[in-house]
N, CA, C and O atoms as a MOPAC input file, in Angstrom:
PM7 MOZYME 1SCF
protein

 N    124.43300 1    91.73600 1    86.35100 1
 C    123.73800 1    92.52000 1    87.33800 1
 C    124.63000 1    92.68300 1    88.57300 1
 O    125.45500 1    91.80100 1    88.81000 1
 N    124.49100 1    94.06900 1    89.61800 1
 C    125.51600 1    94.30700 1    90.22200 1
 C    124.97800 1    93.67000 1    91.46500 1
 O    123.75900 1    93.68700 1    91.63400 1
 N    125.93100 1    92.98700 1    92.54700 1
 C    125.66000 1    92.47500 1    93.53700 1
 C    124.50400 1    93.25400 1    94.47800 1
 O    124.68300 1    94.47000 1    94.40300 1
 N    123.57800 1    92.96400 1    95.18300 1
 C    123.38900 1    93.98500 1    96.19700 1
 C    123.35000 1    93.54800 1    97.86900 1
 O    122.67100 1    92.58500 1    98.22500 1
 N    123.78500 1    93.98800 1    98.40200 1
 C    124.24600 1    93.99200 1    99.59700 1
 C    123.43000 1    93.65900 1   100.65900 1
 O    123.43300 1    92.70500 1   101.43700 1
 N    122.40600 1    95.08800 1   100.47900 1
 C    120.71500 1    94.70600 1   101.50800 1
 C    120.26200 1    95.18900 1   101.05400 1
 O    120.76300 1    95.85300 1   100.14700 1
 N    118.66600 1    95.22700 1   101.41300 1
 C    117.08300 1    95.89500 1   100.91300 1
 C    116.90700 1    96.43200 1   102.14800 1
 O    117.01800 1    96.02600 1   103.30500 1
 N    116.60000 1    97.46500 1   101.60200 1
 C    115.75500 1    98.30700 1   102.85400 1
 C    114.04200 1    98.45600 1   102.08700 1
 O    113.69900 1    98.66100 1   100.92300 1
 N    113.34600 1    98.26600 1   103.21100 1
 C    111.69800 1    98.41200 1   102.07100 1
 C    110.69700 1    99.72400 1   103.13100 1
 O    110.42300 1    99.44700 1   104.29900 1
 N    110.46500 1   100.44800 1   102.79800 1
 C    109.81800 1   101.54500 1   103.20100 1
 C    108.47600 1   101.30000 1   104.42900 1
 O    107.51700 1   100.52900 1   104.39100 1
 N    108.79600 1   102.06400 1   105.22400 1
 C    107.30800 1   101.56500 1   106.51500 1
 C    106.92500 1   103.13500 1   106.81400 1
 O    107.15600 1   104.22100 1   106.28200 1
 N    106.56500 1   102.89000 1   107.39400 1
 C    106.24500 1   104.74700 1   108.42700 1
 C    106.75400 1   104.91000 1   109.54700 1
 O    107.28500 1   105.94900 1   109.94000 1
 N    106.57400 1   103.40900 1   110.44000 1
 C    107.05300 1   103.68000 1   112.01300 1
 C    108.78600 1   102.87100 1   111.81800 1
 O    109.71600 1   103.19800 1   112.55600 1
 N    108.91700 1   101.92200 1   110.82000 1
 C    110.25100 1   101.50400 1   110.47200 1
 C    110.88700 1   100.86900 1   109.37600 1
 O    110.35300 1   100.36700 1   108.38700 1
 N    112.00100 1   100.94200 1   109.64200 1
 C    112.26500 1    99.86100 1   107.80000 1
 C    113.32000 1    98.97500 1   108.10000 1
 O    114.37300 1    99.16800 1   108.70700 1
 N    112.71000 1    97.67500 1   107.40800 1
 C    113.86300 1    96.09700 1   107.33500 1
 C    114.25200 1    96.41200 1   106.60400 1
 O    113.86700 1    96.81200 1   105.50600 1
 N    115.65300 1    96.22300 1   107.35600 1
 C    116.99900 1    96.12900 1   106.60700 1
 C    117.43000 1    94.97800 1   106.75200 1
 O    117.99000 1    94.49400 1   107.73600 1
 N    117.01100 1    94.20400 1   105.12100 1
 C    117.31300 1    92.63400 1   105.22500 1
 C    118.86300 1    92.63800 1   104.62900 1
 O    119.20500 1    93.33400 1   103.67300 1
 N    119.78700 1    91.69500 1   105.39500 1
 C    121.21900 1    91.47300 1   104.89200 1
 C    121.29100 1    91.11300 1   103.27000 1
 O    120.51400 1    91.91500 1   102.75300 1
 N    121.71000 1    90.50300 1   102.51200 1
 C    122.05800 1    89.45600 1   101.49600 1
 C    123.15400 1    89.15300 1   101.26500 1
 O    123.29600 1    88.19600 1   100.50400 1
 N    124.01100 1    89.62200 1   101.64800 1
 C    125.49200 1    89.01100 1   101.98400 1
 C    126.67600 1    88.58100 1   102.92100 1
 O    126.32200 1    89.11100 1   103.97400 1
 N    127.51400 1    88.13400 1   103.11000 1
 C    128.36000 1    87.78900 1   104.11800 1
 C    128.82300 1    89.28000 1   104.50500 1
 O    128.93200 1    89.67400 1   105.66600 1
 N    129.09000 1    90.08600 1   103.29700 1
 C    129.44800 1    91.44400 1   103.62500 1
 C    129.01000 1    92.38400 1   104.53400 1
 O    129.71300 1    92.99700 1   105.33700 1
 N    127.70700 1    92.48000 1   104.35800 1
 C    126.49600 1    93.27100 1   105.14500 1
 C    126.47300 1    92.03300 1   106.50600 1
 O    126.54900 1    92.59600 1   107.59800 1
 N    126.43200 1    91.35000 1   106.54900 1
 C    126.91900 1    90.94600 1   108.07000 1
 C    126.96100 1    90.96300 1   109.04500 1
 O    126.25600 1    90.95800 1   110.05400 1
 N    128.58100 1    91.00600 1   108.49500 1
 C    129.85000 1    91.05700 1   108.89300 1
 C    129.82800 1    92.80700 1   109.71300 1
 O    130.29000 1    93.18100 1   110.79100 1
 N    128.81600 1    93.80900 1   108.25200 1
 C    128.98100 1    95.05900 1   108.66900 1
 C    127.94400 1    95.01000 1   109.81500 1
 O    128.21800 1    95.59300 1   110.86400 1
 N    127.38900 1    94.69900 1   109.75300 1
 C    126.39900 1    95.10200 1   110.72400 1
 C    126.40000 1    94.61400 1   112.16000 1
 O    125.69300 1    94.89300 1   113.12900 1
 N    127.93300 1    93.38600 1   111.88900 1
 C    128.28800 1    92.75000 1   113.72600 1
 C    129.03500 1    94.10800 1   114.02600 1
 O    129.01400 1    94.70900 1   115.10000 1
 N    129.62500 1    94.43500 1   113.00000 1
 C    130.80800 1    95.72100 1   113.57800 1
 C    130.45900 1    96.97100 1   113.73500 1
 O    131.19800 1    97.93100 1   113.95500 1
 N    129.09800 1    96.94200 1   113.59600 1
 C    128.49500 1    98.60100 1   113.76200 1
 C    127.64600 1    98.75100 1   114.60400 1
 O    127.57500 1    99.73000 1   115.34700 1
 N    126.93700 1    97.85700 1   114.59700 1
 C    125.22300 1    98.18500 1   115.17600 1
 C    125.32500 1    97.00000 1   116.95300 1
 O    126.09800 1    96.05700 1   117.12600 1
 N    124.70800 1    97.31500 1   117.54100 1
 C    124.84300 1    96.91000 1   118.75200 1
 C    123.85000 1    95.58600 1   118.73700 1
 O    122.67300 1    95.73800 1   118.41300 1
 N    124.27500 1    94.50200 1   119.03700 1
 C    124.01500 1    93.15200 1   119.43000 1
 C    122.29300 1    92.95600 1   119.39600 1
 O    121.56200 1    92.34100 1   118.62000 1
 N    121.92200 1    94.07400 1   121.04700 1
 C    121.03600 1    93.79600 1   121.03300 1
 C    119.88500 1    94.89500 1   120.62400 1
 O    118.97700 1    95.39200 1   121.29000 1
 N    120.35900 1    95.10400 1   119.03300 1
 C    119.60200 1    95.64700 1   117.99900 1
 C    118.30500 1    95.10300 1   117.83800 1
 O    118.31300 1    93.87300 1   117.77700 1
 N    117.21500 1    95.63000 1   117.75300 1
 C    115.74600 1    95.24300 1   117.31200 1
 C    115.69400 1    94.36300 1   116.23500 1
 O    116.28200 1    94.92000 1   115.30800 1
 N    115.28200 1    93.25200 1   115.88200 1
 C    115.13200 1    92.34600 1   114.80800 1
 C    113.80400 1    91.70100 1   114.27700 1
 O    113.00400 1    91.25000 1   115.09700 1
 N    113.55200 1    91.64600 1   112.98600 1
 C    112.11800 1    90.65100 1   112.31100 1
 C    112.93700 1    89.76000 1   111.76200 1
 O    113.51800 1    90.07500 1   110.72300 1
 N    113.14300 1    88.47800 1   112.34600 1
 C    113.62100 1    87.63400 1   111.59600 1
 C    115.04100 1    87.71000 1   110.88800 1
 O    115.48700 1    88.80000 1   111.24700 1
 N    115.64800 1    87.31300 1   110.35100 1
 C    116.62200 1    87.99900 1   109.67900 1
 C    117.38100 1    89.55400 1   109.76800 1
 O    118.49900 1    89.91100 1   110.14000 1
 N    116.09000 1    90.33400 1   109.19000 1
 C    115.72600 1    91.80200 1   108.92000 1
 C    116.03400 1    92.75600 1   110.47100 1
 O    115.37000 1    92.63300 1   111.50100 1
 N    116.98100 1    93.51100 1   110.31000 1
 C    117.27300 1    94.41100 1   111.30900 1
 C    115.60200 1    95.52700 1   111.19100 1
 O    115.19100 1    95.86900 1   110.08200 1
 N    115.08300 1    95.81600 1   112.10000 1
 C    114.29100 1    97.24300 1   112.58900 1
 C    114.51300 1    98.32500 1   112.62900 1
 O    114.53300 1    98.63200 1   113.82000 1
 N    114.77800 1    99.46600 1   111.80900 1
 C    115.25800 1   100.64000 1   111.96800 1
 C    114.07900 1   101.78200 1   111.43400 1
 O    113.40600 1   101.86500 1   110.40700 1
 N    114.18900 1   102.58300 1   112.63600 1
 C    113.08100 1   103.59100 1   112.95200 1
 C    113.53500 1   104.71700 1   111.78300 1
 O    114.69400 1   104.95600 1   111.44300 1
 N    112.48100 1   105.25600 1   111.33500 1
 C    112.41400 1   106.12000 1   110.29700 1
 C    113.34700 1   107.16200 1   110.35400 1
 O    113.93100 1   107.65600 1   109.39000 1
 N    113.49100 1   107.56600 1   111.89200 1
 C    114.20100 1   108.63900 1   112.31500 1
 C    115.76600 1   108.69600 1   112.10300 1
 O    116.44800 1   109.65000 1   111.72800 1
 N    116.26000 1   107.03300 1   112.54700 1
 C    117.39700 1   106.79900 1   112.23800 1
 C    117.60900 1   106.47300 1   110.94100 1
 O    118.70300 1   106.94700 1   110.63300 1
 N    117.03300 1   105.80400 1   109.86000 1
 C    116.86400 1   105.32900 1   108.17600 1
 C    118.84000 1   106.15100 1   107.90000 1
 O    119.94000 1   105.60800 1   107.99800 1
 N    118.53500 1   107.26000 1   107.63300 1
 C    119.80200 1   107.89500 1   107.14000 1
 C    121.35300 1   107.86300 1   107.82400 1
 O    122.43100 1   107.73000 1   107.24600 1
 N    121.06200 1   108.03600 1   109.29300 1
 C    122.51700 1   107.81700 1   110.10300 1
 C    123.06400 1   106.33900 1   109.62700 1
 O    124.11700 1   106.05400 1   109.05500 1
 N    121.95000 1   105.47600 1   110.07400 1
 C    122.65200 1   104.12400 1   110.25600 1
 C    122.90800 1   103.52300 1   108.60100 1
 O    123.82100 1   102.69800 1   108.59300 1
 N    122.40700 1   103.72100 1   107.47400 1
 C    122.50200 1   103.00900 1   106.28600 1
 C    124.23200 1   104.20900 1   105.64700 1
 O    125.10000 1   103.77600 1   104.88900 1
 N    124.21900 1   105.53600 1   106.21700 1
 C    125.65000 1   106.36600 1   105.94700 1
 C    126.57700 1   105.51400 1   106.86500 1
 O    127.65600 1   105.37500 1   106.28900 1
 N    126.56000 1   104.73600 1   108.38000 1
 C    127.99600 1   104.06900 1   108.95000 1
 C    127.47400 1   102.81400 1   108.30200 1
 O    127.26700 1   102.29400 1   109.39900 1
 N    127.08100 1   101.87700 1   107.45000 1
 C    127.19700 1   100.95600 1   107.49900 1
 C    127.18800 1   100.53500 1   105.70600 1
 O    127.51300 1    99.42100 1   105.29300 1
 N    126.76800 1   101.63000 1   104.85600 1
 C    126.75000 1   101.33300 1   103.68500 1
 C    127.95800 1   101.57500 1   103.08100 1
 O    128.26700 1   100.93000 1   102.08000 1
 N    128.66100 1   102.38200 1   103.52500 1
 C    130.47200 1   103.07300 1   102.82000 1
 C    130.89300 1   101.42800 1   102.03200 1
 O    131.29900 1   100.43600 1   102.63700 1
 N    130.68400 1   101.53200 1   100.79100 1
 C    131.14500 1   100.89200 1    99.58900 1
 C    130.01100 1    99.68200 1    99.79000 1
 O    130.44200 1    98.67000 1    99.23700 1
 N    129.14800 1    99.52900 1   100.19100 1
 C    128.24700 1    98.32700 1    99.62000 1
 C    126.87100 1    99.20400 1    98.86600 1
 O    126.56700 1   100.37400 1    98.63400 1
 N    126.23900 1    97.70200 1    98.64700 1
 C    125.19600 1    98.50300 1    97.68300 1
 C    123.65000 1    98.37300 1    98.07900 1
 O    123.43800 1    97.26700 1    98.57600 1
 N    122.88900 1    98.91000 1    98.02800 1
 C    122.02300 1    98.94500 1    98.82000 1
 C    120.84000 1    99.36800 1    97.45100 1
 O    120.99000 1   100.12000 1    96.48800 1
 N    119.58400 1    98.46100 1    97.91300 1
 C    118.54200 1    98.55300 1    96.96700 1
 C    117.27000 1    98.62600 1    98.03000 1
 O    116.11700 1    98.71700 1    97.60900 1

């Protein structure tokens, strides 16, 4: 089975984007700003953004 990277799980007003690897991270210290919205673990990302931010941060990982 192929590694996967993060889960994103569907909301209306937002969607967790939970890490699962050192990879996803790593990407997400180098992309997304510090003091990014968080549940625990799980980054917060508004429906609106869903597509910008998973295109700069997914380039070669895998995403389920």
């Amino acid at each position: 089975m192929a590694r996967i990277d993060f889960e994103i799980f569907g909301g209306r007003t937002f969607y967790p984007l939970h890490p699962r690897t050192r990879a996803m991270c790593a990407c997400i210290g180098g992309h997304l700003a510090a003091d990014a919205t968080r549940l625990g673990e799980a980054l917060a990302l508004e429906w609106l953004y869903i597509g910008d931010v998973v295109g700069k941060i997914a380039d070669g990982l895998r995403v389920r």
